[in-house]
mmCIF file of the C-alpha atoms, coordinates in Angstrom:
data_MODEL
# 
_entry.id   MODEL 
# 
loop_
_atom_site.group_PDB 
_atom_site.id 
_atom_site.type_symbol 
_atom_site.label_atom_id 
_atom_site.label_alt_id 
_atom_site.label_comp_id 
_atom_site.label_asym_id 
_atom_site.label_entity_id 
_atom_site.label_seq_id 
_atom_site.pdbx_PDB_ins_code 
_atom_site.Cartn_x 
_atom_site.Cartn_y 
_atom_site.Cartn_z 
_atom_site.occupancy 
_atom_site.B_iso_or_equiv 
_atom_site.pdbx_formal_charge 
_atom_site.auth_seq_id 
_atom_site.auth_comp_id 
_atom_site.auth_asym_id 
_atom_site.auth_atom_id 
_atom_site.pdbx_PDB_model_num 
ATOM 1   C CA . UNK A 1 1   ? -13.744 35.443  16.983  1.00 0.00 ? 1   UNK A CA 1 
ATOM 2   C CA . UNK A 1 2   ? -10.559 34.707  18.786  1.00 0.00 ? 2   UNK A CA 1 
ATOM 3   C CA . UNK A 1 3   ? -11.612 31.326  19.231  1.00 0.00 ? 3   UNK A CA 1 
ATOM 4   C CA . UNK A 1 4   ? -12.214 30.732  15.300  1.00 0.00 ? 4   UNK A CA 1 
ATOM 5   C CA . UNK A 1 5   ? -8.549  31.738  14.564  1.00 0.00 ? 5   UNK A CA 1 
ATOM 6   C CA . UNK A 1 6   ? -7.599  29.679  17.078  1.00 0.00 ? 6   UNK A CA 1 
ATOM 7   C CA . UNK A 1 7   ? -9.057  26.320  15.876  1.00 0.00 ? 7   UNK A CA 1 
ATOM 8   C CA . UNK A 1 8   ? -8.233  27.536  12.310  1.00 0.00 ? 8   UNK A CA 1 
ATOM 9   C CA . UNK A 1 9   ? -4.654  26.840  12.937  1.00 0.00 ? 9   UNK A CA 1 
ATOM 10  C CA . UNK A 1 10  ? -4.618  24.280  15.506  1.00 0.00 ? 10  UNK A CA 1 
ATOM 11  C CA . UNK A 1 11  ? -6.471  22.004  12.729  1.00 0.00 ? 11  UNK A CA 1 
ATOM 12  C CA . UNK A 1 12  ? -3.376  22.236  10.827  1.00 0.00 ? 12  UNK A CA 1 
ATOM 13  C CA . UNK A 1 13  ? -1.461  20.320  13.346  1.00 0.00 ? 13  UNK A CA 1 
ATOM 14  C CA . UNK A 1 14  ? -3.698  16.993  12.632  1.00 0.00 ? 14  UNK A CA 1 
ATOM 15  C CA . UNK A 1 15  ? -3.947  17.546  8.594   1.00 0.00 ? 15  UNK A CA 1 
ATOM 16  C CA . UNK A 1 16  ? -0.632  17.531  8.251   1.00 0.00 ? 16  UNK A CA 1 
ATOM 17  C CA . UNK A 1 17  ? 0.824   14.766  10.441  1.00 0.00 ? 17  UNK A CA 1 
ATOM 18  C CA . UNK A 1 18  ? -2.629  12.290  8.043   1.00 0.00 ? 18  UNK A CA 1 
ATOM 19  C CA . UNK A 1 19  ? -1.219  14.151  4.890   1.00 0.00 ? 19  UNK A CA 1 
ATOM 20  C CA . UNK A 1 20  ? 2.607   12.649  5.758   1.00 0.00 ? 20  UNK A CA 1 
ATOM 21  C CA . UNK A 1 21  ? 0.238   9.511   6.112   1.00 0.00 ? 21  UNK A CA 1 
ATOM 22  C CA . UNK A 1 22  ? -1.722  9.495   2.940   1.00 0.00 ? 22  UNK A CA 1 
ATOM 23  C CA . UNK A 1 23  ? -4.671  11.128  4.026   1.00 0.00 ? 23  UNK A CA 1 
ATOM 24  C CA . UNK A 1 24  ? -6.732  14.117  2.717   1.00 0.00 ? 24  UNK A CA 1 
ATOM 25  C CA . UNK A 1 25  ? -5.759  17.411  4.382   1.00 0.00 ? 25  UNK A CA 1 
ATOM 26  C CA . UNK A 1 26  ? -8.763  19.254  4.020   1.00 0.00 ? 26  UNK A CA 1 
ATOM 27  C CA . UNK A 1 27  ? -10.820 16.588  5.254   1.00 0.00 ? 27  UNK A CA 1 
ATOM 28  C CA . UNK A 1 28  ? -8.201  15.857  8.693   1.00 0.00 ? 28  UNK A CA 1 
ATOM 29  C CA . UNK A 1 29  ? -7.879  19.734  8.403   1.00 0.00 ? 29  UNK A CA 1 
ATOM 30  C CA . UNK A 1 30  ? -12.265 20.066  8.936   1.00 0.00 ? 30  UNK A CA 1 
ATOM 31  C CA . UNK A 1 31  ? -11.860 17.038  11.789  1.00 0.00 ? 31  UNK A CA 1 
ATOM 32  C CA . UNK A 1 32  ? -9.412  18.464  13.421  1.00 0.00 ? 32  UNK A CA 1 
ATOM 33  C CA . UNK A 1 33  ? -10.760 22.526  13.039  1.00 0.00 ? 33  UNK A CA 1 
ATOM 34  C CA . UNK A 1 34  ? -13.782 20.841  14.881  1.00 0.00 ? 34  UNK A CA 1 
ATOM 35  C CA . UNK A 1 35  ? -12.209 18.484  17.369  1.00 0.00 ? 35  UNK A CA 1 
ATOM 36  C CA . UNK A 1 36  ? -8.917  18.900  17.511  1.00 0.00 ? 36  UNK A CA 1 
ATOM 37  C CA . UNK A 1 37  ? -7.675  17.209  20.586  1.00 0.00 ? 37  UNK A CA 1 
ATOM 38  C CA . UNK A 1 38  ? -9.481  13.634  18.854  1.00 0.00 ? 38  UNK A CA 1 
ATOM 39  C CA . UNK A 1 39  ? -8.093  14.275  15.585  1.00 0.00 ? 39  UNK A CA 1 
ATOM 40  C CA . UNK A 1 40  ? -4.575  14.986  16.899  1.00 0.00 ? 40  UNK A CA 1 
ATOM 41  C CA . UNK A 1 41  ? -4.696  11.441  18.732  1.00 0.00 ? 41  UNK A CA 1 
ATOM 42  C CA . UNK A 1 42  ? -6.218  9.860   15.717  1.00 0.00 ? 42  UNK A CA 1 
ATOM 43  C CA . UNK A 1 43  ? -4.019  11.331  13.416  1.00 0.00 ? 43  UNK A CA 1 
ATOM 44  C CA . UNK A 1 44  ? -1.045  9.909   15.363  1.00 0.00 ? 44  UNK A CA 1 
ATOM 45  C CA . UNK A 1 45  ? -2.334  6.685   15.665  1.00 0.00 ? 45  UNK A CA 1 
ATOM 46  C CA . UNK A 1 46  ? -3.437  5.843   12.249  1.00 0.00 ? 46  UNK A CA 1 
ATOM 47  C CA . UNK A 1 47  ? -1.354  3.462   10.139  1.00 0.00 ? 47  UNK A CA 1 
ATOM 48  C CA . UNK A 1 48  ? -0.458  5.033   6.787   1.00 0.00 ? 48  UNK A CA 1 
ATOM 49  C CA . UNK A 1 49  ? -2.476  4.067   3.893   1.00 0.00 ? 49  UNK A CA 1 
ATOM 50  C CA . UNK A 1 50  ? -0.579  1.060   1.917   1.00 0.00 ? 50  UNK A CA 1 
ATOM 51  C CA . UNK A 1 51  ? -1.255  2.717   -1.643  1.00 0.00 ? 51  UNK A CA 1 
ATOM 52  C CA . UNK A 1 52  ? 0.202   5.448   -1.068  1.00 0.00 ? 52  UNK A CA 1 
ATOM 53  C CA . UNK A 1 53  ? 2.936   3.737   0.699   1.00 0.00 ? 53  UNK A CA 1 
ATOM 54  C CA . UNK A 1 54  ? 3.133   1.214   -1.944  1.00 0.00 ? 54  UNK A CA 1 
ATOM 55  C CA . UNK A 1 55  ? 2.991   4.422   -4.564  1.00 0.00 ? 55  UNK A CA 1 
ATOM 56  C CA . UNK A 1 56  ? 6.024   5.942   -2.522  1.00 0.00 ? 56  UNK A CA 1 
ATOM 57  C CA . UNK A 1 57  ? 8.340   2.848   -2.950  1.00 0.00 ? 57  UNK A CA 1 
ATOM 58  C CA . UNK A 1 58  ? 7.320   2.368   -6.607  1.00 0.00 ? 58  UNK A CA 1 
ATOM 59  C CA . UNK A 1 59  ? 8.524   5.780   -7.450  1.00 0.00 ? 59  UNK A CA 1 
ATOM 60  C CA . UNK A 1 60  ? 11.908  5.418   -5.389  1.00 0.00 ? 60  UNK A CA 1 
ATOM 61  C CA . UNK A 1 61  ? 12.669  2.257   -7.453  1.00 0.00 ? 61  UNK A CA 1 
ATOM 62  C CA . UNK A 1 62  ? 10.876  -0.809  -6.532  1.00 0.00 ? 62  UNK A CA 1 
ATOM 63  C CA . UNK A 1 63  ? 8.223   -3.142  -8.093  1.00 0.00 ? 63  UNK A CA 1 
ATOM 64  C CA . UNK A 1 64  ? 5.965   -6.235  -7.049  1.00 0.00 ? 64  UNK A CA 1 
ATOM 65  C CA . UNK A 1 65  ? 6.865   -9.511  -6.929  1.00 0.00 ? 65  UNK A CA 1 
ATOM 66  C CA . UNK A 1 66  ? 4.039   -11.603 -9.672  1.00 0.00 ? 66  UNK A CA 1 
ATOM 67  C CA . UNK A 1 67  ? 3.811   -13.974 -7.120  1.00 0.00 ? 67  UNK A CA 1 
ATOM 68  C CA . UNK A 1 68  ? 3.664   -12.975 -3.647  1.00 0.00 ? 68  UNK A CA 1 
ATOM 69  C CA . UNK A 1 69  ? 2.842   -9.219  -4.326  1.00 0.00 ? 69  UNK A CA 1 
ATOM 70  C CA . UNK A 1 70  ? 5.558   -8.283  -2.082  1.00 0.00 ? 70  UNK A CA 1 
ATOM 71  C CA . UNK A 1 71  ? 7.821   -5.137  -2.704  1.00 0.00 ? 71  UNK A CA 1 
ATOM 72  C CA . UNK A 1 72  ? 11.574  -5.885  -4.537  1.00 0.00 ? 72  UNK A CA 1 
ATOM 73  C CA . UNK A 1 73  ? 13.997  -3.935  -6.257  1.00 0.00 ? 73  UNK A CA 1 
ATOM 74  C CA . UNK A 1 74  ? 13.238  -3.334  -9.690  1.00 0.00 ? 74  UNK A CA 1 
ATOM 75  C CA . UNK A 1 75  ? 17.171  -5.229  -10.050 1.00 0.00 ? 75  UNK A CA 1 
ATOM 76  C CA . UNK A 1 76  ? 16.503  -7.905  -8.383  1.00 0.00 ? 76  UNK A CA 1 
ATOM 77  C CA . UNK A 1 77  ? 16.626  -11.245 -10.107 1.00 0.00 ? 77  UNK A CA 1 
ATOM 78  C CA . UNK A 1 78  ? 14.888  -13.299 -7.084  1.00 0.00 ? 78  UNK A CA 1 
ATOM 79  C CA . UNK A 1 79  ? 12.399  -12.289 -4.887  1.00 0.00 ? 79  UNK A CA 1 
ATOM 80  C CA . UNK A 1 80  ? 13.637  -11.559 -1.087  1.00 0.00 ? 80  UNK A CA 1 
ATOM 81  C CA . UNK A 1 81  ? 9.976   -12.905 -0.346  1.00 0.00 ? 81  UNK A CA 1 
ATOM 82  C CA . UNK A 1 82  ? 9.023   -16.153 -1.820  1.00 0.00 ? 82  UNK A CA 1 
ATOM 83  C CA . UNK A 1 83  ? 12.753  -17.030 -3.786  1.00 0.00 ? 83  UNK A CA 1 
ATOM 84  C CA . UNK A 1 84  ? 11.141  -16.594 -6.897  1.00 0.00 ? 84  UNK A CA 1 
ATOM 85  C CA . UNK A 1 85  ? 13.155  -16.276 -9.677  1.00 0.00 ? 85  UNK A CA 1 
ATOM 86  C CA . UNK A 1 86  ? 11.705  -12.576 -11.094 1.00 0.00 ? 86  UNK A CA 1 
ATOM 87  C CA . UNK A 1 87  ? 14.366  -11.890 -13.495 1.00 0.00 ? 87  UNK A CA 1 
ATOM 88  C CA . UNK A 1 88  ? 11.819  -12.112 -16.768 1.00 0.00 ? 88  UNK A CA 1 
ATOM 89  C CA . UNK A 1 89  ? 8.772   -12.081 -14.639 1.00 0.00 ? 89  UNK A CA 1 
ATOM 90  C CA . UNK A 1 90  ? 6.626   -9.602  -17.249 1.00 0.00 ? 90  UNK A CA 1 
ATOM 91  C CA . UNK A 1 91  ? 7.211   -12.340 -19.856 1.00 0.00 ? 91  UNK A CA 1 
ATOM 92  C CA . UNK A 1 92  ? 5.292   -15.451 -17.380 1.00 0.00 ? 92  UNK A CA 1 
ATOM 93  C CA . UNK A 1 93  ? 1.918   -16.098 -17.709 1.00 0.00 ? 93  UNK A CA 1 
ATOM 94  C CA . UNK A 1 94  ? 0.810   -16.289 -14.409 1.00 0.00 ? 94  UNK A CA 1 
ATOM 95  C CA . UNK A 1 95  ? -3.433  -17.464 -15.160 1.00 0.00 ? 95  UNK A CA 1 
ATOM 96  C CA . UNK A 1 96  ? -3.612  -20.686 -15.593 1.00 0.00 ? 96  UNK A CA 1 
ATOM 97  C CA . UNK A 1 97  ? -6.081  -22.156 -18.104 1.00 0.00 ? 97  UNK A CA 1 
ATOM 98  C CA . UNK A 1 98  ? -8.999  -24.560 -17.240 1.00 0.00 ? 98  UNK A CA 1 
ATOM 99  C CA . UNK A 1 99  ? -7.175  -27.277 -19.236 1.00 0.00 ? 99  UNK A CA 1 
ATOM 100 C CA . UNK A 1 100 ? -4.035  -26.326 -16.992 1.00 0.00 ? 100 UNK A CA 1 
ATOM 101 C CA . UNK A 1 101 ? -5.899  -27.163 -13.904 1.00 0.00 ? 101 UNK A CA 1 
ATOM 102 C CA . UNK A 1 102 ? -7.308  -30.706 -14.835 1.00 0.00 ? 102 UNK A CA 1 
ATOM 103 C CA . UNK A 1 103 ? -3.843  -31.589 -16.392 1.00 0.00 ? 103 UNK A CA 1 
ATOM 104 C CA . UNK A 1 104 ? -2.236  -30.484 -13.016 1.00 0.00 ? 104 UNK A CA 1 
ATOM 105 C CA . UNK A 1 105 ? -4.980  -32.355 -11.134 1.00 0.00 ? 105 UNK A CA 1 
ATOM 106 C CA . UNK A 1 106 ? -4.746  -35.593 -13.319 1.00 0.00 ? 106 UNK A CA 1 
ATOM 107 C CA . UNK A 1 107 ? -1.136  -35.409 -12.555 1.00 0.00 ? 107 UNK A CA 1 
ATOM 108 C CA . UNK A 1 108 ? -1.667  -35.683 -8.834  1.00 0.00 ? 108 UNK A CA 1 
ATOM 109 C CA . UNK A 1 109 ? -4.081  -38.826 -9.254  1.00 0.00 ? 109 UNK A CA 1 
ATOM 110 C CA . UNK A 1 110 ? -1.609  -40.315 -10.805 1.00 0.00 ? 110 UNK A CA 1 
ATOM 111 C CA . UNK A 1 111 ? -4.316  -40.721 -14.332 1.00 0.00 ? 111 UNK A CA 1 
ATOM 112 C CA . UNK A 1 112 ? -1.109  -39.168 -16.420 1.00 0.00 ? 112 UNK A CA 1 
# 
């Protein structure tokens, strides 16, 4: 019985370092009830998972850049990244129309 309390609360330890990660608690908390000393390692050497972390920096202020995807303020006016000017970025049309593509590649051949 003694042992059951025991790896009751020592599968906290994991579940909470993978919920400062992104992970689910109950599910690091079940790992690491059954094997703790593998989830504790695991849980310490798992990257944290980029939506969340991409979730986090949203919320404290930041956005993606339309054309490299990378994380900017939501101020900025270029991107950090690439040097693209993101100042009215929600107003570009960034898909390109079939039409846009053989004008673009007529350009190149020199036919235009």
């Amino acid at each position: 019985m003694e042992f059951f309390l025991v790896a009751i609360v020592l599968g906290i330890i994991p579940a909470l370092i993978a919920q400062s990660k992104g992970r689910s608690f109950i599910g690091w908390w079940i790992y690491g009830f059954l094997l703790f000393i593998v989830a504790l390692v695991h849980s310490l050497i798992i990257k944290k998972d980029s939506k969340t972390f991409e979730k986090e920096m949203i919320d404290d202020g930041m956005r993606k850049c339309p054309f490299c995807a990378e994380m900017v303020r939501n101020e900025a006016i270029k991107c950090k990244h690439c040097g693209s000017d993101i100042s009215n970025s929600e107003s570009v049309n960034l898909k390109k129309t079939d039409e846009d593509y053989l004008e673009e590649a007529r350009k190149k051949a020199g036919l235009l």
